[in-house]
N, CA, C and O atoms as a GROMACS GRO file, in nm:
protein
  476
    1UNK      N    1   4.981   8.643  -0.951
    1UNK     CA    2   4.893   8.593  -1.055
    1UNK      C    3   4.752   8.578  -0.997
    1UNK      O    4   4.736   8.574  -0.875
    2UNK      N    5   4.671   8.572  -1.065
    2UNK     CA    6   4.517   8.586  -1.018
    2UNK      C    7   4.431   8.460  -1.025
    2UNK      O    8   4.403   8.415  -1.136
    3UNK      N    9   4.408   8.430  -0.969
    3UNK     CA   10   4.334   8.263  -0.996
    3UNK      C   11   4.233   8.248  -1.054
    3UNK      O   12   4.152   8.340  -1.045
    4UNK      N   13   4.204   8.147  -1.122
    4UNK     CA   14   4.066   8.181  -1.245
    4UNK      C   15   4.024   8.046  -1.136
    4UNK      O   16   4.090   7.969  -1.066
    5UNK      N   17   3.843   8.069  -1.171
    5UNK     CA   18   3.796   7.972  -1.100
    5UNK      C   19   3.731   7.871  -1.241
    5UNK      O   20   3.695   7.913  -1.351
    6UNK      N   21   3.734   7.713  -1.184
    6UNK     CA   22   3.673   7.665  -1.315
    6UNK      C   23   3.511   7.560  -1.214
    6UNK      O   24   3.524   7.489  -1.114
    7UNK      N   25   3.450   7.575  -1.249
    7UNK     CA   26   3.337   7.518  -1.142
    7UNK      C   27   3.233   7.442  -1.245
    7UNK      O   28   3.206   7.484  -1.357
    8UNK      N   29   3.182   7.323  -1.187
    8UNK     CA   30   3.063   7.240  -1.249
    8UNK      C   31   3.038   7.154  -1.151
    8UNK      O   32   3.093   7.115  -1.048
    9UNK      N   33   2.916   7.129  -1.223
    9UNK     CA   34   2.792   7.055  -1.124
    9UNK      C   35   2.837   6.913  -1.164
    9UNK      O   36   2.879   6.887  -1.277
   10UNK      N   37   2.826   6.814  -1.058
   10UNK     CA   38   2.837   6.683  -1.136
   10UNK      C   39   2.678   6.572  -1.195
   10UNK      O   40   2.566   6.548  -1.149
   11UNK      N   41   2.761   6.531  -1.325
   11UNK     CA   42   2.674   6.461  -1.368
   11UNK      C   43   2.654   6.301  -1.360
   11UNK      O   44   2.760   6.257  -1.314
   12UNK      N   45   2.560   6.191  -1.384
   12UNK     CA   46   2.570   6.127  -1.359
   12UNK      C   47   2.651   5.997  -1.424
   12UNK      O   48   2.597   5.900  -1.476
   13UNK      N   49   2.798   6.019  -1.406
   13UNK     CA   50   2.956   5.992  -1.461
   13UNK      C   51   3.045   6.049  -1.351
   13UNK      O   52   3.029   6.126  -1.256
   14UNK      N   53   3.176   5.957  -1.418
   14UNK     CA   54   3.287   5.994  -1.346
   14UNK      C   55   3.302   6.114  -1.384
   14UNK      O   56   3.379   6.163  -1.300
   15UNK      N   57   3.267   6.217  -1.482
   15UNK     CA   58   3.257   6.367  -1.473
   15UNK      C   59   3.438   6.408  -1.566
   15UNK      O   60   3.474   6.518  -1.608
   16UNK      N   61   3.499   6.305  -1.570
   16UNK     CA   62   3.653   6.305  -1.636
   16UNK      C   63   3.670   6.432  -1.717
   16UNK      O   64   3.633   6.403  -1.831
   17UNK      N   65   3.697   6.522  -1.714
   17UNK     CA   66   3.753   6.629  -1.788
   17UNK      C   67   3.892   6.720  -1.740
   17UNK      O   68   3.945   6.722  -1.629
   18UNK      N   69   3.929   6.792  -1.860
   18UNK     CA   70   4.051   6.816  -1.864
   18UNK      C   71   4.016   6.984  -1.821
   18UNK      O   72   3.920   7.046  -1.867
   19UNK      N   73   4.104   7.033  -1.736
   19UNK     CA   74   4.073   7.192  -1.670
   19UNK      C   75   4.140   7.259  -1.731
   19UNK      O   76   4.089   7.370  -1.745
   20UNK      N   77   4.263   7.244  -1.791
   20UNK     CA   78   4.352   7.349  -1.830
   20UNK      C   79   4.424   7.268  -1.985
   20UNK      O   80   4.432   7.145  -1.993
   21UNK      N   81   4.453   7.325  -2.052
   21UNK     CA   82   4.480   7.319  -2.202
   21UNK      C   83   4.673   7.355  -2.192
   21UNK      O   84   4.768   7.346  -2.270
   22UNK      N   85   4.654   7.393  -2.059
   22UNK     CA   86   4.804   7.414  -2.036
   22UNK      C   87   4.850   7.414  -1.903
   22UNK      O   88   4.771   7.424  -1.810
   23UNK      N   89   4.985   7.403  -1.885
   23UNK     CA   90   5.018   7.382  -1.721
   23UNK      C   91   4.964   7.477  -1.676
   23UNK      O   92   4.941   7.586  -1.727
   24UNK      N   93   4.924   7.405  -1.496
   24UNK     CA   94   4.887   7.532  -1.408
   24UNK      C   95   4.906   7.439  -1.283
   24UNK      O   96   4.952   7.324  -1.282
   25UNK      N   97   4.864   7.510  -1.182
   25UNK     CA   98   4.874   7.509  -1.025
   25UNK      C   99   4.744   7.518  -1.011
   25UNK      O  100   4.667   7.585  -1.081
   26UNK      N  101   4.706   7.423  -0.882
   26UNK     CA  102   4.592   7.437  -0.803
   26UNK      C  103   4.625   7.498  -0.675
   26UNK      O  104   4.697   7.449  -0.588
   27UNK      N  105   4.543   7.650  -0.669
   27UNK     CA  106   4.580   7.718  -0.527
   27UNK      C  107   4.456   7.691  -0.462
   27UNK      O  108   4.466   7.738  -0.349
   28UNK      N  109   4.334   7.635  -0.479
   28UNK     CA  110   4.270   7.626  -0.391
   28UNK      C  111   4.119   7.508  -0.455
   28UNK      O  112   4.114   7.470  -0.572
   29UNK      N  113   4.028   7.475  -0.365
   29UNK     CA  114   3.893   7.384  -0.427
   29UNK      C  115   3.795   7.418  -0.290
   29UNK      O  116   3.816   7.435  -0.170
   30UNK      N  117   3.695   7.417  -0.367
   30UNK     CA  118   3.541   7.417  -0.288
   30UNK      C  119   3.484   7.329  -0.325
   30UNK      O  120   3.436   7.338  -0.438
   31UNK      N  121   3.459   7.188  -0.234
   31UNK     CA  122   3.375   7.132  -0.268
   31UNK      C  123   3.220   7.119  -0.167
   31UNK      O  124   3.223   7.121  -0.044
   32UNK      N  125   3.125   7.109  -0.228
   32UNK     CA  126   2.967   7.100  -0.143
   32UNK      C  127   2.920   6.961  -0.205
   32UNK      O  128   2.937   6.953  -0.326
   33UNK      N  129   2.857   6.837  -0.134
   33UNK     CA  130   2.783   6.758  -0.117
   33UNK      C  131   2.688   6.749  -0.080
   33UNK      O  132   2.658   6.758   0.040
   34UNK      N  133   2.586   6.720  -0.204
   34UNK     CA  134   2.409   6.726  -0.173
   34UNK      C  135   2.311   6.633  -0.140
   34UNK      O  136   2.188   6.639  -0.141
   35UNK      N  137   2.410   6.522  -0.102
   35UNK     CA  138   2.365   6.387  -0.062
   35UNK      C  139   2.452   6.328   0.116
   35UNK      O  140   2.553   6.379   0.163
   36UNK      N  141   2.371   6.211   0.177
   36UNK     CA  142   2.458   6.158   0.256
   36UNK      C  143   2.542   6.060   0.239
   36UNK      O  144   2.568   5.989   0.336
   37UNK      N  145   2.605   6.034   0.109
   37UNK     CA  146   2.766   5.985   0.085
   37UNK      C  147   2.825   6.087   0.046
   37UNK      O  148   2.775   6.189   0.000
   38UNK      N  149   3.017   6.046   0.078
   38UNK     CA  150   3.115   6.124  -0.006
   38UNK      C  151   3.159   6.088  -0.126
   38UNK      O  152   3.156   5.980  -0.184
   39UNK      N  153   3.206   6.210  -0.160
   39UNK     CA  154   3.254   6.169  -0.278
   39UNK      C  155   3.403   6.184  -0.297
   39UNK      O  156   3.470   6.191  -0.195
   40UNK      N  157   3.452   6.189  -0.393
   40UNK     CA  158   3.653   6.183  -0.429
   40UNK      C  159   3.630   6.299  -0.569
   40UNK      O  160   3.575   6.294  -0.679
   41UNK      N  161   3.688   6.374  -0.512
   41UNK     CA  162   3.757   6.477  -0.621
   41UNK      C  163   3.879   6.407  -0.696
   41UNK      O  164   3.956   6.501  -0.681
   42UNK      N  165   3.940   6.332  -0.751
   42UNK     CA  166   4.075   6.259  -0.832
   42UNK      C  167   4.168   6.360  -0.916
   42UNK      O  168   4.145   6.327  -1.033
   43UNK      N  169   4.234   6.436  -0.918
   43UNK     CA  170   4.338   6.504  -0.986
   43UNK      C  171   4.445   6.457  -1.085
   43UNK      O  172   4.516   6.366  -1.041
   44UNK      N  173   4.459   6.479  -1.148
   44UNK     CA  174   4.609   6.435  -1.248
   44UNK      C  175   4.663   6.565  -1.317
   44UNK      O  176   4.602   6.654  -1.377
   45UNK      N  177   4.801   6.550  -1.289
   45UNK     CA  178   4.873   6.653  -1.412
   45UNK      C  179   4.914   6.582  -1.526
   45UNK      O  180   5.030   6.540  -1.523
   46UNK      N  181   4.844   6.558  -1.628
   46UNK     CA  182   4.908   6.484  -1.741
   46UNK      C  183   4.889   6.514  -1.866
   46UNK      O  184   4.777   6.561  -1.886
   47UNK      N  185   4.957   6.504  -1.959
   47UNK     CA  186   4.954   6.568  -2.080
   47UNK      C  187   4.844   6.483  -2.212
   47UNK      O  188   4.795   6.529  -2.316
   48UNK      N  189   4.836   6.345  -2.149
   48UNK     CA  190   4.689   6.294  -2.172
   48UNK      C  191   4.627   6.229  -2.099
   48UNK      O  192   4.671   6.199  -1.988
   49UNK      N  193   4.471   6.178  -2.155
   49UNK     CA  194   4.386   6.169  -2.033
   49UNK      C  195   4.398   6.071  -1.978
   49UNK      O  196   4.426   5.972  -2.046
   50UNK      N  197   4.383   6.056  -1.831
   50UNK     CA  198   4.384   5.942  -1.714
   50UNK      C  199   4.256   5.852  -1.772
   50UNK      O  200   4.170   5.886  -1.853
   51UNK      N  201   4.273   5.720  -1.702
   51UNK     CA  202   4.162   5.618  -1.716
   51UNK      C  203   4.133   5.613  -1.594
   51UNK      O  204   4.216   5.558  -1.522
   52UNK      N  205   4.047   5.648  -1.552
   52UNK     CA  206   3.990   5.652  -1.395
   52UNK      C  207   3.966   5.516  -1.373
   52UNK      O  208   3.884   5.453  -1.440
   53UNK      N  209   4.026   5.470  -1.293
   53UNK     CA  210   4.009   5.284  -1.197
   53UNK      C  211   4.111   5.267  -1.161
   53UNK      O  212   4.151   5.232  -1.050
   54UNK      N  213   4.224   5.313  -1.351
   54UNK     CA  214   4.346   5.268  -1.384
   54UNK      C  215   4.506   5.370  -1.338
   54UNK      O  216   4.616   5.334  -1.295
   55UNK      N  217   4.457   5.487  -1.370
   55UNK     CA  218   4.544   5.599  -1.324
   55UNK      C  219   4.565   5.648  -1.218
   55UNK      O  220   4.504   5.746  -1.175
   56UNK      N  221   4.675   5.576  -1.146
   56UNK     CA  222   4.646   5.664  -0.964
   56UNK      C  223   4.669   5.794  -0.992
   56UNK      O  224   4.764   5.830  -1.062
   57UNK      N  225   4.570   5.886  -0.929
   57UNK     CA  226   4.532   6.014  -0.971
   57UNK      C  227   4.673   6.058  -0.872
   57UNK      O  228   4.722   5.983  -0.787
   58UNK      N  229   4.716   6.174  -0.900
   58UNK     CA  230   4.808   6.289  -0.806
   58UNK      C  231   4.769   6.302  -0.655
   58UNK      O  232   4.828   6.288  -0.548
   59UNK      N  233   4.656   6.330  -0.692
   59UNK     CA  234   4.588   6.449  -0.547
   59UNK      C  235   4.435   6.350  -0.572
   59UNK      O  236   4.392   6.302  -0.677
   60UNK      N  237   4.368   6.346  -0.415
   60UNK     CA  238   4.246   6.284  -0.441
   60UNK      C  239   4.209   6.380  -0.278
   60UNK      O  240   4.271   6.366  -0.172
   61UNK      N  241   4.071   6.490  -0.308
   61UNK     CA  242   4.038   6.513  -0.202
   61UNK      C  243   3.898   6.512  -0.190
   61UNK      O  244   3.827   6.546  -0.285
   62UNK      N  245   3.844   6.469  -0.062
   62UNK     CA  246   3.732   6.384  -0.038
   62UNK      C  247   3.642   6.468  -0.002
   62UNK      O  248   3.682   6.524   0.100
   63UNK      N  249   3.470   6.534  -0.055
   63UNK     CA  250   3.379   6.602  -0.012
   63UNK      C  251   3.312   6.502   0.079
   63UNK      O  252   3.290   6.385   0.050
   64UNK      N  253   3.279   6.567   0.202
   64UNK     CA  254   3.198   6.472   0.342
   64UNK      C  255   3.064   6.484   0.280
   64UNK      O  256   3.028   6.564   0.193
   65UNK      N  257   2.992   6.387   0.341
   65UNK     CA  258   2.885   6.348   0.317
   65UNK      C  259   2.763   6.428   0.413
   65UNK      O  260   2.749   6.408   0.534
   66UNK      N  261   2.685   6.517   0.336
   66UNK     CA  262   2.589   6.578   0.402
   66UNK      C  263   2.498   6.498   0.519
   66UNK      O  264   2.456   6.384   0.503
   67UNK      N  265   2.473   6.585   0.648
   67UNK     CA  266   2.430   6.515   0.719
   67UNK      C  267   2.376   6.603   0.841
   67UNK      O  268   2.401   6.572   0.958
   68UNK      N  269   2.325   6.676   0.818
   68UNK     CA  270   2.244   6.814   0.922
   68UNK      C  271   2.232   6.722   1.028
   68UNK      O  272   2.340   6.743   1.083
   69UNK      N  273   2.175   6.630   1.099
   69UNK     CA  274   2.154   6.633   1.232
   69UNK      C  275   2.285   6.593   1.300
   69UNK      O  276   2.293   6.586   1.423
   70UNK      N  277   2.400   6.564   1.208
   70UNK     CA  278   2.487   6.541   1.321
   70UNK      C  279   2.600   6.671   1.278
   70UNK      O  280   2.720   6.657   1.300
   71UNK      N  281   2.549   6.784   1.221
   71UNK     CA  282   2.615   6.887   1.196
   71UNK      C  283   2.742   6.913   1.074
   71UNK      O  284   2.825   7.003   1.059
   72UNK      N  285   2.710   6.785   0.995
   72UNK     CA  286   2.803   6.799   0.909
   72UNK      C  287   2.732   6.863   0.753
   72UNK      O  288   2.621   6.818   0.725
   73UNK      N  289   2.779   6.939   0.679
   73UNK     CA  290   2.739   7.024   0.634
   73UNK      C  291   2.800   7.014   0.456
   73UNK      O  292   2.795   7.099   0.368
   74UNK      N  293   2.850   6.886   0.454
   74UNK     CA  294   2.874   6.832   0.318
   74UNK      C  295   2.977   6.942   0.227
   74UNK      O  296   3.002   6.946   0.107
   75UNK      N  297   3.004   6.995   0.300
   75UNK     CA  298   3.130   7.079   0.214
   75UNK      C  299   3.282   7.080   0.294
   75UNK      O  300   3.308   7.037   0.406
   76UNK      N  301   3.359   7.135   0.211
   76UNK     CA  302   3.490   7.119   0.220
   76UNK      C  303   3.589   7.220   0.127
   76UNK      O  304   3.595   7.217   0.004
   77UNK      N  305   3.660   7.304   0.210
   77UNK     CA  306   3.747   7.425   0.109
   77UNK      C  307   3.889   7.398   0.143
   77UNK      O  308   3.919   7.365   0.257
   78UNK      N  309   3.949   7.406   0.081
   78UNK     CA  310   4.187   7.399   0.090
   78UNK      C  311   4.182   7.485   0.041
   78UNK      O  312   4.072   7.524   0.001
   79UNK      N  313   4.290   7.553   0.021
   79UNK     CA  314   4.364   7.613  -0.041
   79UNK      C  315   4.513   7.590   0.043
   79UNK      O  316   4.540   7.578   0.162
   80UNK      N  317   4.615   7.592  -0.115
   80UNK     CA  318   4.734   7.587  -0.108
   80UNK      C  319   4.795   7.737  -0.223
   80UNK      O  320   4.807   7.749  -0.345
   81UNK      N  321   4.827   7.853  -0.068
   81UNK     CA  322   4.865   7.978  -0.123
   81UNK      C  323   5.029   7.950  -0.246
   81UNK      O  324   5.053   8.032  -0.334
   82UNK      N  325   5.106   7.842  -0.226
   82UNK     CA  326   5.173   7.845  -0.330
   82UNK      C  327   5.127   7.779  -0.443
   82UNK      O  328   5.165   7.815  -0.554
   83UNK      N  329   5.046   7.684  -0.426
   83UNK     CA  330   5.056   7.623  -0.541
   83UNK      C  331   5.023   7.482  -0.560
   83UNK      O  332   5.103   7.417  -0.493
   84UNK      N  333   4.949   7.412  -0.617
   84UNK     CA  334   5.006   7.243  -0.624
   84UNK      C  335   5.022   7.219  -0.759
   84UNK      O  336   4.948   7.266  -0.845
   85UNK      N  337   5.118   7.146  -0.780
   85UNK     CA  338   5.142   7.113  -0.925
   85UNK      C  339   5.228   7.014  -0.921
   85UNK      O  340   5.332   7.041  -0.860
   86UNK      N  341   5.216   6.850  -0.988
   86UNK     CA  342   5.309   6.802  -0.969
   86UNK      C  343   5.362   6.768  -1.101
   86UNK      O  344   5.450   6.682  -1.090
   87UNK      N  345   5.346   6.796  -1.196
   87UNK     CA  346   5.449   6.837  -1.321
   87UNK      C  347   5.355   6.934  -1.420
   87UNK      O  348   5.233   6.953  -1.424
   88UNK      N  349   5.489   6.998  -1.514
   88UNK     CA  350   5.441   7.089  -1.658
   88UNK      C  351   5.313   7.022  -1.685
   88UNK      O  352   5.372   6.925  -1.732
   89UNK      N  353   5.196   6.990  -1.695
   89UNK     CA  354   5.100   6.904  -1.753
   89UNK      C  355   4.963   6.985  -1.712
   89UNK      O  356   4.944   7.071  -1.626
   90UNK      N  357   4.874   6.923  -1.808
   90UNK     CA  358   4.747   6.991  -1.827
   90UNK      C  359   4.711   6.914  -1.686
   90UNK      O  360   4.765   6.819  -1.629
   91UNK      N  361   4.598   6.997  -1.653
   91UNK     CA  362   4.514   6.942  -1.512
   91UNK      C  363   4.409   6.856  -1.546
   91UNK      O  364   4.372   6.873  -1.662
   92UNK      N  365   4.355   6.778  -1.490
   92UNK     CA  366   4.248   6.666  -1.542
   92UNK      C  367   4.162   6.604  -1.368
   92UNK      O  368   4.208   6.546  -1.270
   93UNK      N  369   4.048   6.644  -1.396
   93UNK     CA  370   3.961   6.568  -1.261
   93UNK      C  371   3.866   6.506  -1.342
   93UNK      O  372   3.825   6.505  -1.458
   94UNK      N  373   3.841   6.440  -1.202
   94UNK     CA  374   3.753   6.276  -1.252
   94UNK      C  375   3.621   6.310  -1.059
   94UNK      O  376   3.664   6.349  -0.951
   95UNK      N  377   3.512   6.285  -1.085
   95UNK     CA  378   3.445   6.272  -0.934
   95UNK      C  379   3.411   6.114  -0.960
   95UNK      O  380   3.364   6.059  -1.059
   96UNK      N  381   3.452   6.062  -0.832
   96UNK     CA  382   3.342   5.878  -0.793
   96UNK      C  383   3.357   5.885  -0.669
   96UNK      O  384   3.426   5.954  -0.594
   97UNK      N  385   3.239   5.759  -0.648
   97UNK     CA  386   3.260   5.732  -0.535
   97UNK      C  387   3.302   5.726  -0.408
   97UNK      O  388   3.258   5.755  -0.296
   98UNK      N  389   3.422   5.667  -0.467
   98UNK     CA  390   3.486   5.580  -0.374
   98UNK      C  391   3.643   5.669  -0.365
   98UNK      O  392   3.669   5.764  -0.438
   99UNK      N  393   3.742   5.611  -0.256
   99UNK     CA  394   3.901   5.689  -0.271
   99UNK      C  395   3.980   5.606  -0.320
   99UNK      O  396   4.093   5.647  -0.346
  100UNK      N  397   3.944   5.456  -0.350
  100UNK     CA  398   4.016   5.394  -0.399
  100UNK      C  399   4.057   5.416  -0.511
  100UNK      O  400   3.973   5.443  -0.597
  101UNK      N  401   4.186   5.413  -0.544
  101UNK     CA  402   4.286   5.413  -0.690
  101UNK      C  403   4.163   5.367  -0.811
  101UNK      O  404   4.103   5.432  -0.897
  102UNK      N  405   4.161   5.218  -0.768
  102UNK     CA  406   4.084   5.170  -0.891
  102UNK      C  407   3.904   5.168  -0.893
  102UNK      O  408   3.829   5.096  -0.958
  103UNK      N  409   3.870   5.285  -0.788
  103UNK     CA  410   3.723   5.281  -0.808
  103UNK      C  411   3.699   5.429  -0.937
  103UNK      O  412   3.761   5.533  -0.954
  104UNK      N  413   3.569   5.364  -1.012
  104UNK     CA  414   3.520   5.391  -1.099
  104UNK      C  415   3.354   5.447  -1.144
  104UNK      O  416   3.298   5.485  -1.247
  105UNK      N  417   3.308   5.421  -0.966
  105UNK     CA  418   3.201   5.464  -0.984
  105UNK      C  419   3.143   5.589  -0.974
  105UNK      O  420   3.187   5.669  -0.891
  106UNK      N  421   3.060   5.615  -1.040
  106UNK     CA  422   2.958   5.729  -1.073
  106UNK      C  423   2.952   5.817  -0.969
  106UNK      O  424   3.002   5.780  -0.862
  107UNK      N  425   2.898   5.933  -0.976
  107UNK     CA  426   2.871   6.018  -0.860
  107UNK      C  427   2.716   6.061  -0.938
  107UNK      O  428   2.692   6.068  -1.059
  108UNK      N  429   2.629   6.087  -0.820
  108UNK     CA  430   2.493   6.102  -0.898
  108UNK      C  431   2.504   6.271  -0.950
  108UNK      O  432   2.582   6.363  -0.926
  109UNK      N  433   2.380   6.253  -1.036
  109UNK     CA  434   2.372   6.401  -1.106
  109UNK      C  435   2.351   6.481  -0.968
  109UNK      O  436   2.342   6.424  -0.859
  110UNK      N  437   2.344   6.641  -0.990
  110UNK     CA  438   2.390   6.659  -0.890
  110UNK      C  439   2.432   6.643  -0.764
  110UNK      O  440   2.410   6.726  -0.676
  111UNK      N  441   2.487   6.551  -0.750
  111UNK     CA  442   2.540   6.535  -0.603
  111UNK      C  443   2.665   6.610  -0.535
  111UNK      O  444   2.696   6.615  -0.416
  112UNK      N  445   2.724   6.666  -0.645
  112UNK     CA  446   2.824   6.794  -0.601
  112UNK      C  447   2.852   6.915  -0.651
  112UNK      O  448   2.794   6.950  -0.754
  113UNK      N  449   2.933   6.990  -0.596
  113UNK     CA  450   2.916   7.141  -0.682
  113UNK      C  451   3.068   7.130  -0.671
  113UNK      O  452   3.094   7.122  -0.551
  114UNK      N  453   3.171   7.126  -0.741
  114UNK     CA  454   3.296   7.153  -0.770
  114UNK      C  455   3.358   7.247  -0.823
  114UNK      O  456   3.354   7.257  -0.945
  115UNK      N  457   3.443   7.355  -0.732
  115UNK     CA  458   3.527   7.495  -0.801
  115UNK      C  459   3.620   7.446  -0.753
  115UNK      O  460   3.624   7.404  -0.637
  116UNK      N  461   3.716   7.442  -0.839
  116UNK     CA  462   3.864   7.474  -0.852
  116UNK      C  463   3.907   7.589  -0.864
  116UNK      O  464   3.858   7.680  -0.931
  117UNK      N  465   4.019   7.592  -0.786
  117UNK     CA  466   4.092   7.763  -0.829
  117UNK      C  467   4.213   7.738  -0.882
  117UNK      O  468   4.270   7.668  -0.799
  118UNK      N  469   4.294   7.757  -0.987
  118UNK     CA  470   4.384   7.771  -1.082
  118UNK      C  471   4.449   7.878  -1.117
  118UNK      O  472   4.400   7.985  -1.153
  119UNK      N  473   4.607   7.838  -1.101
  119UNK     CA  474   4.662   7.926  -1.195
  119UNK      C  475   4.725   7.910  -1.324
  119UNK      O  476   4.764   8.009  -1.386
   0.00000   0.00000   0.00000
């Protein structure tokens, strides 16, 4: 199967939207950070939408925080060649802050560039 990529800039919100209208797998993510904090990518497979604070997300993976003089370079790529999926359910990401379960805060307007790869 061929992976469709779904990619957006973040705005200044938890960014909460739904990726897929139908089950799928995450085989892979690119994330880039344009600031010196990180941020939390938050995942859910669910058939409706998460309340970000409230919903411990599935999968939560963390973009590093840009930072040229000590060589860190604010991005971050996975891929998982089978697959991640942890049930039949639409895909749903949320960007904040923080990695905590119940954090809720904002990520600034652009402060990240987020592709997902999907199947």
């Amino acid at each position: 199967m061929t992976a469709r990529v779904y990619r957006f800039v973040t705005a200044a919100s938890n960014n909460l939207r739904r990726l897929s209208g139908s089950p799928c797998k995450l085989v892979g993510a690119s994330l880039i950070n344009t600031v010196d904090a990180p941020y939390y990518v938050k995942l859910w497979w669910s058939s409706a939408a998460p309340v970000v604070g409230t919903t411990p997300p599935d999968l939560v993976i963390a973009a590093p925080a840009l930072d040229p003089a000590a060589g860190a370079d604010g991005s971050v790529c996975v891929s998982w060649p089978n697959g991640v999926a942890q049930a039949m359910a639409d895909l749903w990401v949320a960007c904040v802050t923080g990695a905590a379960d119940n954090n809720t805060t904002a990520v600034a307007a652009g402060q990240g560039v987020v592709s997902l790869l999907l199947e």
